[in-house]
C-alpha positions as CSV (number, residue, x, y, z in Angstrom):
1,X,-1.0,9.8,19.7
2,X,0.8,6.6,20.7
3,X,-1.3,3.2,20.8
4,X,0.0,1.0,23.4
5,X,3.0,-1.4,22.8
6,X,2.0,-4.7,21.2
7,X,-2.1,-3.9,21.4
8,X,-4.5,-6.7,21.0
9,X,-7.6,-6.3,19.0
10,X,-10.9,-5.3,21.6
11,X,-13.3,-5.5,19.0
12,X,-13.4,-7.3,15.5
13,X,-15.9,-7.7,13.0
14,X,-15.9,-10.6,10.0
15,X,-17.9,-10.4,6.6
16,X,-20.2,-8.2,8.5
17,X,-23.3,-7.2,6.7
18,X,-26.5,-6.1,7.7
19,X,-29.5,-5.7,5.8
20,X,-32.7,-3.8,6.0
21,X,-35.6,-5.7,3.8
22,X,-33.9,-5.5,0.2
23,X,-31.7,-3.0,0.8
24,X,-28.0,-3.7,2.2
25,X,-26.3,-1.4,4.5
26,X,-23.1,-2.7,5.7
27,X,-21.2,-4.9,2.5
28,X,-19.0,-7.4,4.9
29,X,-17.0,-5.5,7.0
30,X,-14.1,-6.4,8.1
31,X,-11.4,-5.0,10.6
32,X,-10.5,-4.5,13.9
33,X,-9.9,-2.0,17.0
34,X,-6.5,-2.4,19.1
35,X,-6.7,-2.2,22.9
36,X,-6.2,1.4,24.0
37,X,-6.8,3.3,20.6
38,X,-9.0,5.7,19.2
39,X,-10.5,4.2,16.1
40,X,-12.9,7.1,14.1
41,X,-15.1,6.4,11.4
42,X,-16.4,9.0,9.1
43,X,-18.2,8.7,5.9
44,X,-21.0,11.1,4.4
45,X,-24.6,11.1,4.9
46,X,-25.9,7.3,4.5
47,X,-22.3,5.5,4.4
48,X,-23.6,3.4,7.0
49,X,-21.6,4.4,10.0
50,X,-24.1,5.3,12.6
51,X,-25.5,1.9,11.8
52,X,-22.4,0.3,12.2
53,X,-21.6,1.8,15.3
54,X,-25.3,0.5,16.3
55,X,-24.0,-3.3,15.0
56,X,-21.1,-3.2,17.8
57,X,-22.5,-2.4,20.6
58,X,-25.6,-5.0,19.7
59,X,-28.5,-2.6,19.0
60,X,-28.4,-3.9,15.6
61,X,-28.8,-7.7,14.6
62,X,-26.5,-8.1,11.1
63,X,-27.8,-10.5,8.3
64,X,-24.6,-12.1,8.5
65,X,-20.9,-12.0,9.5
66,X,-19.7,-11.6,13.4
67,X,-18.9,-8.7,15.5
68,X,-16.4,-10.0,18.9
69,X,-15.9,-7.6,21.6
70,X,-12.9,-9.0,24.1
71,X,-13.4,-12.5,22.0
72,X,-17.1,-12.9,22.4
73,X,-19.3,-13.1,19.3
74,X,-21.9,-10.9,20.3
75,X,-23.9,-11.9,17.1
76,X,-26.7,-14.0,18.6
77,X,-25.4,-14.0,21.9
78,X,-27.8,-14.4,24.9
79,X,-29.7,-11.9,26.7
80,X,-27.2,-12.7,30.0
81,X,-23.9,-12.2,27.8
82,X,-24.9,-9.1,26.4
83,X,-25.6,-8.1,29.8
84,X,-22.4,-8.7,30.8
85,X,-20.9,-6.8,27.7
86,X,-22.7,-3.8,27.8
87,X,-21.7,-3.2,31.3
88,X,-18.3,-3.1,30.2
89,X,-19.1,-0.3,27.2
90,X,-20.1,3.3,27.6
91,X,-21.8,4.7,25.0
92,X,-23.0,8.3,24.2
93,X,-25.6,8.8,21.7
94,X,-25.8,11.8,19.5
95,X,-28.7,13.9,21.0
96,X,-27.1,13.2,24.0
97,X,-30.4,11.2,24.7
98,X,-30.9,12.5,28.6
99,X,-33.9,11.7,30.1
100,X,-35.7,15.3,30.3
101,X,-37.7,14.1,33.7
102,X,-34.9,13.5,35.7
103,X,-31.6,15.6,36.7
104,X,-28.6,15.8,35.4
105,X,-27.4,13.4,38.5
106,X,-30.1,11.4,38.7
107,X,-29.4,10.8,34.7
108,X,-25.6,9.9,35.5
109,X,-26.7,8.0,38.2
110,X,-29.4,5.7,36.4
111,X,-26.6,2.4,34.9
112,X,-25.3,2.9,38.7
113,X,-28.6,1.8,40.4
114,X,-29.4,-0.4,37.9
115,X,-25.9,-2.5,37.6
116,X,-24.7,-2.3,40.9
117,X,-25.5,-2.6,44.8
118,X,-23.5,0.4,45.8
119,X,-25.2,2.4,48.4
120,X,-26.7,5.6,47.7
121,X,-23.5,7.7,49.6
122,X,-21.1,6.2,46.8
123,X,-23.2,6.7,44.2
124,X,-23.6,10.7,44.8
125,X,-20.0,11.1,45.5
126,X,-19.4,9.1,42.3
127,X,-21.6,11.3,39.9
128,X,-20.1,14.0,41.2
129,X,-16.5,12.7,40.0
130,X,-17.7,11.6,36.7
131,X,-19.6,15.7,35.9
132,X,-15.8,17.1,37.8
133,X,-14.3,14.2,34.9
134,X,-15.9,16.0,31.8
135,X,-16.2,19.6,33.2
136,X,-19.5,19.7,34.9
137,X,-18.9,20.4,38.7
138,X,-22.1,21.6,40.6
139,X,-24.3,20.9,37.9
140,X,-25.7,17.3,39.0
141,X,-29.3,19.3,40.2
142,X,-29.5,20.9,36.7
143,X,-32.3,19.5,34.5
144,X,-31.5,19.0,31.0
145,X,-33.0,21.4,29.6
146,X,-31.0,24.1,31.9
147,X,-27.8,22.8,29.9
148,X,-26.5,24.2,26.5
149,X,-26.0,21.9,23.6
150,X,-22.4,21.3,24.4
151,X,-23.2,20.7,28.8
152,X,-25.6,18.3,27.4
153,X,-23.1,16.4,25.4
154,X,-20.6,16.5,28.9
155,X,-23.5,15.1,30.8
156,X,-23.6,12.1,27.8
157,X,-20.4,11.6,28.7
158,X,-20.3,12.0,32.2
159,X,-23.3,8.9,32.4
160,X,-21.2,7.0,29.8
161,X,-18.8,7.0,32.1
162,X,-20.5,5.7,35.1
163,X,-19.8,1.9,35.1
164,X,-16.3,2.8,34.3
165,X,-16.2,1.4,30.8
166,X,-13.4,-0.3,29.1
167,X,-14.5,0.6,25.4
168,X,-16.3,4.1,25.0
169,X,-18.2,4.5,21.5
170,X,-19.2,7.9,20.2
171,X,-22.2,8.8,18.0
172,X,-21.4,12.3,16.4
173,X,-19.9,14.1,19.5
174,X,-19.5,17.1,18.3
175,X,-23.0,17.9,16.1
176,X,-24.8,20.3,16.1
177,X,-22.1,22.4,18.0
178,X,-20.3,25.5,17.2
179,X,-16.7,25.2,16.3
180,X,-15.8,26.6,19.7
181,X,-17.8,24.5,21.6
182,X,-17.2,21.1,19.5
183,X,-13.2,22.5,19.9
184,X,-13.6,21.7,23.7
185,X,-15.3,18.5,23.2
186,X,-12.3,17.3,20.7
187,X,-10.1,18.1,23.5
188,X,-12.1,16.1,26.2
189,X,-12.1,13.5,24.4
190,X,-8.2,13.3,24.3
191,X,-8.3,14.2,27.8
192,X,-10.4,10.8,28.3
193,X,-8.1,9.1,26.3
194,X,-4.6,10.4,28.1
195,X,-6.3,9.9,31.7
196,X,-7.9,6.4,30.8
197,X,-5.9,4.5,28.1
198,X,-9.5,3.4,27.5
199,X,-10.4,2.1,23.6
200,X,-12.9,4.2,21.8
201,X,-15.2,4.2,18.9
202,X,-16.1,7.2,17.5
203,X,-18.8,8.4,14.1
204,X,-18.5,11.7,12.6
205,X,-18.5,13.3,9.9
206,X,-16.7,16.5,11.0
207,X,-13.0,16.2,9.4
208,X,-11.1,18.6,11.8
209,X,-12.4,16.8,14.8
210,X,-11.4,13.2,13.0
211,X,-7.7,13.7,12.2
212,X,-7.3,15.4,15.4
213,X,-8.7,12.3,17.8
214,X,-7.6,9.3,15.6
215,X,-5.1,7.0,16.1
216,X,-6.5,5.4,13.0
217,X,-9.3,6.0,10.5
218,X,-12.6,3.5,8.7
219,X,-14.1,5.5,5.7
220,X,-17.4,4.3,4.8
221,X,-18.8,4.9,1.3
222,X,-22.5,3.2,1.0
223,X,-21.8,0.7,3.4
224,X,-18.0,-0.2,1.9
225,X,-14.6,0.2,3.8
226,X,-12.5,2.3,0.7
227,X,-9.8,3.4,3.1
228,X,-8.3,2.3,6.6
229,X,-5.2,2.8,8.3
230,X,-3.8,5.7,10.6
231,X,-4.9,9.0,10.1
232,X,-2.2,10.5,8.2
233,X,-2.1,7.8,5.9
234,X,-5.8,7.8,5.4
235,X,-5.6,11.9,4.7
236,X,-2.4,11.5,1.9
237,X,-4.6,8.3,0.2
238,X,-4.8,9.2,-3.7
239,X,-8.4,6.5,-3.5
240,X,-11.0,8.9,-5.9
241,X,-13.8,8.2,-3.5
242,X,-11.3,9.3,-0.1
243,X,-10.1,12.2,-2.6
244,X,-13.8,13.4,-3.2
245,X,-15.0,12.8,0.8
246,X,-11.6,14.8,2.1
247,X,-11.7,17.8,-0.5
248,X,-15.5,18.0,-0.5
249,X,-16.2,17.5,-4.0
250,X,-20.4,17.3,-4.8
251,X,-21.4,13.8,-6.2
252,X,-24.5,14.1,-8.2
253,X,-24.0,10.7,-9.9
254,X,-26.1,8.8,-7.1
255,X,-27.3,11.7,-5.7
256,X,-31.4,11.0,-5.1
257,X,-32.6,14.8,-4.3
258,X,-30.2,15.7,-7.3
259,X,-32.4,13.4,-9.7
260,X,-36.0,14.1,-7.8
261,X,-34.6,18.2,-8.9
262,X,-34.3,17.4,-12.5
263,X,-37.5,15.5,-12.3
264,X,-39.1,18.3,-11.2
265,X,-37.3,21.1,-13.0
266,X,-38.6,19.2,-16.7
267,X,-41.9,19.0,-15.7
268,X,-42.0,22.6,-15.6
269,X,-41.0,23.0,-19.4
């Protein structure tokens, strides 16, 4: 996949860290995403990524460091810039996070009333664009609950999409989903991509559904960049932590529920 000529960073972070009482999540992150790529981040369980995804987009306030989207610190920023940012992002949570009271439309609908003064007209004929966009046509009177796991991801998308974002993040897109069905969300994705030239963030921790999307690759280990670069280049790396992650070799020596095991296997001598 072919990042635009000469691309200029969208988002950068500096010596980010963030911290949660004593413990430290994020160990001063540094890098950046070009306009118009597709920048993945995987790591295992607790590597941090979800809560660095969380830090860009400004759910999360770091200890220190900076996070710029477009050349705005967004670390401390007011309540009026941030306002301004986020209606320039799309973001699709996990669960898919749908409101279960309200339709699948009226979900997609929702940052469209309350951004914007278009009239009601635009807005239906606009929702229906954005659920044609990610495969949904006709199903903007569906409740959520009506939708399978992978519709309900499309509908995510579908309201992500809404305010026609220039940077689209991802929080584990394809979760939770059967390899056929997390296939066709893979390939949306691209489809986003090729249609859009839009720059996206996406966390996961499904391999096959990383190397296919990236332009380039972050790989968290407890809250540490040990490899970055473009995918292939990430996948060939000889690093013995990128080595263990790729080829899905166990790691017991920090593992907690390996130690609380042995704890509990001795006690029964």
């Amino acid at each position: 996949m072919a990042v635009p000529a000469d691309p200029g960073p969208v988002i950068s972070t500096r010596a980010l860290r963030l911290q949660y009482g004593e413990r430290e999540i994020l160990h001063g992150l540094s890098f950046d995403v070009l306009r118009g790529e597709t920048m993945v981040v995987i790591g295992g369980s607790g590597s941090g990524k979800s809560t660095l995804l969380r830090t860009l987009v400004g759910l999360e306030t770091p200890t220190s460091g900076e996070v710029h989207i477009n050349g705005v610190n967004i670390t401390g920023a007011s309540a009026r810039t941030m306002d301004g940012i986020r209606k320039r992002i799309g973001l699709a949570f996990q669960g898919g996070a749908l409101i279960g009271s309200l339709t699948v439309g009226q979900n997609i609908a929702l940052p469209l009333l309350e951004h914007t003064t278009l009239d009601p007209t635009t807005i239906t004929v606009m929702v229906r664009i954005k659920l044609e966009q990610v495969g949904l046509s006709g199903y903007e009177n569906y409740s959520p609950a009506q939708l399978s796991g992978g519709m309900r991801k499309r509908a995510a998308f579908a309201r992500a999409l809404a305010m026609d974002p220039e940077i689209l993040f991802f929080d584990e897109p394809s979760a939770g989903l059967d390899p056929i069905t997390a296939a066709g969300i893979d390939d949306l994705i691209l489809d986003l991509k090729k249609a859009y030239s839009m720059t996206m963030v996406v966390v996961t921790h499904e391999l096959a559904s990383a190397f296919l999307i990236a332009d380039r690759i972050v790989l968290l280990d407890r809250g540490n960049i040990v490899a970055m670069g473009p995918a292939q280049e990430v996948r060939a790396s000889s690093h013995p932590r990128v080595r263990q992650f790729l080829d899905r070799v166990a790691d017991t020596t920090h593992d907690e529920d390996v130690d609380h095991l042995r704890m509990f296997t001795d006690g029964l001598k």
